[in-house]
C-alpha positions as a printed Julia matrix, in Angstrom:
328×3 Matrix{Float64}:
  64.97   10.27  -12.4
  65.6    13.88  -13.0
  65.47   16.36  -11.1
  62.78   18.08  -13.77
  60.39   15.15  -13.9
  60.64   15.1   -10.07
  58.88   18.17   -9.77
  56.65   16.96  -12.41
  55.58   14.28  -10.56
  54.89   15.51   -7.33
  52.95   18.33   -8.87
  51.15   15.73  -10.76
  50.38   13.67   -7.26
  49.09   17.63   -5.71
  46.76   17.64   -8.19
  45.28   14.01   -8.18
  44.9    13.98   -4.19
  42.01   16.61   -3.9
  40.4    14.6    -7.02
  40.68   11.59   -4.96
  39.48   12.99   -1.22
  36.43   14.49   -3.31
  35.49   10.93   -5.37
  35.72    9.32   -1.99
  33.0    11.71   -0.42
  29.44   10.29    0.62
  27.19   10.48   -2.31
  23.6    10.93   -0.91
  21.42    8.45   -0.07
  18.85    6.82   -2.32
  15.49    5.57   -1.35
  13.6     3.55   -3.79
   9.8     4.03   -2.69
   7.77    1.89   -4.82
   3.84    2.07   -4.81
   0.96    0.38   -6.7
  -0.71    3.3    -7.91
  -0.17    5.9   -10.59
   2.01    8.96   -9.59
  -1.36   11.37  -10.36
  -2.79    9.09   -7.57
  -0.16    9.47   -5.09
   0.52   13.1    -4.47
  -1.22   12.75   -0.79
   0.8    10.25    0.12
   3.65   10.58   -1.2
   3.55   13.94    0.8
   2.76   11.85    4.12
   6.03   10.59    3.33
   7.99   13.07    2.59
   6.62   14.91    5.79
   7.89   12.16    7.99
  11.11   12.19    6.43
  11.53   15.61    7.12
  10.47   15.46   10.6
  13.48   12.7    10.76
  15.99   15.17    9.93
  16.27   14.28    5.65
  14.92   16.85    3.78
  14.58   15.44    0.1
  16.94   16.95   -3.09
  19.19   18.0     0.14
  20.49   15.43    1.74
  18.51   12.47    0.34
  17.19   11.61   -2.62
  13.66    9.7    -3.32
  13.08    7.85   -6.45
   9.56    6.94   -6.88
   8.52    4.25   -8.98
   4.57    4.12   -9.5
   3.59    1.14  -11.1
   0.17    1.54  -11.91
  -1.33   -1.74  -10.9
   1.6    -3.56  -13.47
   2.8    -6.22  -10.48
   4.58   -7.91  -13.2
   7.06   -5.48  -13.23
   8.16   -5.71   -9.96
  10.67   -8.27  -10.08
  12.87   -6.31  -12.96
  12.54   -2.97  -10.61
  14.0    -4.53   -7.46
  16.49   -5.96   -8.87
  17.58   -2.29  -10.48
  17.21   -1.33   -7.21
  19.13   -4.05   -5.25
  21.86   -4.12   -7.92
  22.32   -0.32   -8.04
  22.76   -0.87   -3.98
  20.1     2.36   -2.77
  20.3     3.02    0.9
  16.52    1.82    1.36
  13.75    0.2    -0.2
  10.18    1.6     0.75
   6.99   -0.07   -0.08
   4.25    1.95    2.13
   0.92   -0.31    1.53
   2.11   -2.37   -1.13
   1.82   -6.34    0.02
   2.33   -7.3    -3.28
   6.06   -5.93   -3.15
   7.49   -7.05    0.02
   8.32  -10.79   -0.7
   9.24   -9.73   -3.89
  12.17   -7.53   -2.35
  13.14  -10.08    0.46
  13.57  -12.45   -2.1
  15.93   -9.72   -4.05
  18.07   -8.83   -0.85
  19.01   -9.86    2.5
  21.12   -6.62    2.99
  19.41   -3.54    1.93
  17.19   -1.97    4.06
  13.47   -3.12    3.4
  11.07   -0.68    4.87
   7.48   -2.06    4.16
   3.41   -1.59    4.56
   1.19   -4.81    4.22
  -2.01   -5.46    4.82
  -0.96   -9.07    5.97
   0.51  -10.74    9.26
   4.24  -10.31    8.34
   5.54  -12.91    9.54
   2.97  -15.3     7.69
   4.56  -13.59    4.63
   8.09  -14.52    5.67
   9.04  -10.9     5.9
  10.42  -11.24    9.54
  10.76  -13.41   12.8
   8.21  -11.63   14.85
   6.81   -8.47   15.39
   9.24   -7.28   18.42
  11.94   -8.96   16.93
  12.06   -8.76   13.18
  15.5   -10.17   12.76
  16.44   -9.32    9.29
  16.7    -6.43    6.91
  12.71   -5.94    6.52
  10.42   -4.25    9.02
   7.4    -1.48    8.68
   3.63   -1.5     9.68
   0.89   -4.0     9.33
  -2.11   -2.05    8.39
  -4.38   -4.95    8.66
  -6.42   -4.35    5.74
  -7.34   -7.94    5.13
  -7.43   -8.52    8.85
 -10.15   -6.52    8.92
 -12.27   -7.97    6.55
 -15.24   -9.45    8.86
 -15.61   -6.61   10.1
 -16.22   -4.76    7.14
 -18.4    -7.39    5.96
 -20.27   -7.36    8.61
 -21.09   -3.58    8.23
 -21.99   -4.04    4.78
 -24.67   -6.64    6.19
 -25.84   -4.1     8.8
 -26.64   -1.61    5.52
 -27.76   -4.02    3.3
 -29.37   -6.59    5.47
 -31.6    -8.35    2.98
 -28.51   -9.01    0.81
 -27.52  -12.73    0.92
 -25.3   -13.2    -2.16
 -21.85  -11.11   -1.86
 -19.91  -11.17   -4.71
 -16.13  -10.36   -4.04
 -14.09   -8.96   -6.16
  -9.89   -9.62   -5.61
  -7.34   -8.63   -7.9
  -5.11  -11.7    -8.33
  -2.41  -10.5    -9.26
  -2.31   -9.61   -5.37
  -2.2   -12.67   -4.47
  -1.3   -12.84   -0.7
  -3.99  -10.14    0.08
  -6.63  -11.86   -2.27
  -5.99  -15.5    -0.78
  -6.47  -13.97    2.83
  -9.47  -11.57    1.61
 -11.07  -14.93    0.49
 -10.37  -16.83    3.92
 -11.74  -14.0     5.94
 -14.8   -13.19    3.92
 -15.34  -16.33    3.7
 -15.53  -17.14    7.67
 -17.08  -14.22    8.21
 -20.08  -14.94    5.26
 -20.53  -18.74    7.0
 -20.93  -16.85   10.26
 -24.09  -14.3     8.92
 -25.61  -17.19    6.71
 -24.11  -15.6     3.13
 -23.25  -16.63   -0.14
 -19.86  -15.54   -1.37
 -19.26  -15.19   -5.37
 -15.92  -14.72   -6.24
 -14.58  -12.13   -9.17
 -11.32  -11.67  -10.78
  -9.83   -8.52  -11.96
  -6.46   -7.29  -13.08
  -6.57   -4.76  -15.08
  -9.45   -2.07  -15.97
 -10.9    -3.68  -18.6
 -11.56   -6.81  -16.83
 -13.38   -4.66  -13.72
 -15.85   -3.4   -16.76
 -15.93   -7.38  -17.19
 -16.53   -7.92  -13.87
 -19.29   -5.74  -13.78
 -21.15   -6.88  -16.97
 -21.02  -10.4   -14.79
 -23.21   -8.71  -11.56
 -25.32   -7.81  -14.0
 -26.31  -10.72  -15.45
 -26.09  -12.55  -12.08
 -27.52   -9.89   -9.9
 -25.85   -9.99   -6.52
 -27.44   -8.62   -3.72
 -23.65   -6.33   -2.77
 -20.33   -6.37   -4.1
 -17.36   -6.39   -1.34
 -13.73   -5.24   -3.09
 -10.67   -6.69   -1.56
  -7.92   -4.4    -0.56
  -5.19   -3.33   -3.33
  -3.84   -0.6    -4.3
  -5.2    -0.67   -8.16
  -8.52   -0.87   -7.1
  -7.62    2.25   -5.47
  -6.47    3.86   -8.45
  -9.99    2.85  -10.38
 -11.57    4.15   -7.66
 -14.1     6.57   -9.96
 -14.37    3.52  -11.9
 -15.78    1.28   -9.04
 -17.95    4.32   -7.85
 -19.35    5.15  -11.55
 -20.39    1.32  -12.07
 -21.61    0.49   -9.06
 -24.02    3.74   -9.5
 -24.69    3.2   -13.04
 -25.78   -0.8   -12.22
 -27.31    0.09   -8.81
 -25.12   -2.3    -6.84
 -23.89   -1.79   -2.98
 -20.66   -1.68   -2.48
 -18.28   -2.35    0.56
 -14.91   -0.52   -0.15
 -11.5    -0.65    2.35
 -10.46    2.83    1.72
 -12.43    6.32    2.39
 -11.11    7.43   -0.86
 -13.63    6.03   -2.89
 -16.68    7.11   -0.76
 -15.64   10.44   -1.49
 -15.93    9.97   -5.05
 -19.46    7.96   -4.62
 -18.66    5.17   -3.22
 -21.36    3.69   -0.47
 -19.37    2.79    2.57
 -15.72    1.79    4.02
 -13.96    0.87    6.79
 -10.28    0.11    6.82
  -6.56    1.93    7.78
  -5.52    5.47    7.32
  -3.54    4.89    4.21
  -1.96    8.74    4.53
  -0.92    7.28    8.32
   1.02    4.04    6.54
   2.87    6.18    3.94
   3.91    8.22    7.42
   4.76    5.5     9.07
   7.32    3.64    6.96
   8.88    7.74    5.9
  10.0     7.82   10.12
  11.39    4.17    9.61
  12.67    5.29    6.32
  14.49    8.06    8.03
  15.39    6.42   11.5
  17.67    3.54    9.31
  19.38    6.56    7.18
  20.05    7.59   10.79
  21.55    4.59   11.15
  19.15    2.05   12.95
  19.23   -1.76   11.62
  15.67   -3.01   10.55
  15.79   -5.86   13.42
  16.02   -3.67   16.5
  12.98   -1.78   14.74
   9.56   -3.44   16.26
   6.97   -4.03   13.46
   3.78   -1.36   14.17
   0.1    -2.38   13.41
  -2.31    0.19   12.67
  -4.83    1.49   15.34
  -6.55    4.01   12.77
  -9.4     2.69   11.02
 -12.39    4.81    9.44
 -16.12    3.79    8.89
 -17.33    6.41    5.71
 -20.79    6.36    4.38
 -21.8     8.43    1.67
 -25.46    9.19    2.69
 -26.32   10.38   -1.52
 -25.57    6.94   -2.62
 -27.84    5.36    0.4
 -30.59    7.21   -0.86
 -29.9     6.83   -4.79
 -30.1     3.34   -3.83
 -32.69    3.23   -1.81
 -31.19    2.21    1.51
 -32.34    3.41    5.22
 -29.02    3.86    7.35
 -30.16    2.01   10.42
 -29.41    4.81   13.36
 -26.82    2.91   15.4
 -24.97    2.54   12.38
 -24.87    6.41   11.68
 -23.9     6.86   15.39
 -20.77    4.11   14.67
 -19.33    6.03   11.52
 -16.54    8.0    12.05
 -17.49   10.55    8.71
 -20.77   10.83    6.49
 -20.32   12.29    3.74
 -24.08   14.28    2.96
């Protein structure tokens, strides 16, 4: 070799090395959150999240960065997302009150960080060995939503106590929170000598479907199972049960503030929290196993006093005393 391409070469190698040091440099962490409702929905919690991030130390577009992935109550494309997600390897995957998700994204990964919310026992679902122990790659909060289901019922019979025939509405497309919706309603009915009638719907045509079928059957109250498109059609649910005069049992405050007659279930805004200080604490650099899954000790009872009296129903006193809000 010459002494000409030498230098050459060596000046080529000064040049590459920098190139090198810099390709090899940390890119920034991903975290795919993934949520059942649309993104117009999700601006509350999505901020709940981010908050709790923040407090963790990750401050997002600085030194992590969130991809959110609304689906809109379109479970059938979860599959196809988590595997983008697993195969393009993102730090963590978040799904904050999204049951639906979680044994979709154990099934896609046994090594990426699972981070999730579900209204279900958690280890019934597979997701991990045991509360203190999860064992895996998954933990999160249990936010009991189905848990909680007798109770709620039971509350709906306390406002509506001449009401015998519930129907109950589940989306199945949900189907671990719908199949335990359906055992615990249907427990709890046995127990206060009601008649459960059980609704399907998917999609918002087939609530309009659902409701053309309490109609024509005439139901004394309608109970809706816990999901997070039901959530999104919340106006829907509130409009229709107003327009046909129906009572209505919801899990989430947010749709007794749009009309809604009563609720009692978790702080959603708390479960989005929640799994953003998990989120953070394994970007940190804590393993999902040695993280203990939480349950939920914030639930609300809501009732919307208007839509008592549009419907003509005296709030028994004790049962104003037990709400935690009414909304005049």
């Amino acid at each position: 070799m010459n002494r000409r391409a030498f230098i050459s070469l060596i000046g080529g190698a000064a040049v590459a090395w920098p190139l090198a040091a810099g390709a090899q440099q940390p890119a920034m962490p991903i975290v795919g959150l993934v949520g059942p409702r649309s993104p117009e929905e999700s601006t509350r919690l999505g901020a709940a999240f981010r908050k709790a991030l923040n407090e963790t130390g990750y401050i997002e577009a600085q030194n992590v960065m969130v991809e959110y992935h609304w689906l809109e109550g379109k479970y059938d494309r979860l599959p196809a997302l988590m595997a983008d997600l697993v195969r393009r390897r993102v730090a963590v995957i978040a799904t904050p009150a999204f049951t639906a998700a979680a044994p979709v994204v154990k099934a896609a990964t046994t090594t990426i960080p699972i981070v999730f919310g579900v209204a279900e026992d958690p280890v019934k679902l597979g997701l991990v060995a045991s509360f203190a122990r999860p064992g895996g790659n998954a933990t999160g909060i249990n936010f009991l939503a189905s848990e909680v289901a007798a109770k709620r019922l039971g509350l709906l019979h306390d406002l509506v106590p001449k009401a015998v025939r519930i129907a109950v509405l589940i989306n199945p497309a949900n189907a671990p929170t719908a199949e335990t919706t359906l055992r615990e309603t249907s427990e709890a009915a046995h127990g206060l000598g009601l008649q459960i009638q059980i609704l399907n719907a998917s999609t918002s045509r087939e609530i309009e479907a659902a409701f053309a079928t309490l109609v024509r059957e005439r139901p004394d109250a309608l109970f809706i199972a816990p999901d997070g498109f039901f959530t999104s059609r919340r106006v829907q649910f509130a409009t229709l049960a107003a327009h046909h005069r129906v009572p209505a049992a919801y899990f989430s405050r947010e749709f007794v503030e749009v009309g809604g007659l009563m609720s009692y279930g978790s702080d959603i805004s708390d479960v989005y929290r929640q799994v953003g200080v998990y989120t953070g604490q394994i970007l940190k650099g804590a393993k999902p196993a040695d993280l203990p899954v939480v349950q939920s000790t914030k639930f609300e009872f809501v009732i919307n006093m208007q839509t008592a009296k549009a419907l003509g129903l005296e709030v028994p006193p004790q049962l104003l005393a037990s709400a935690d809000e009414v909304i005049e």
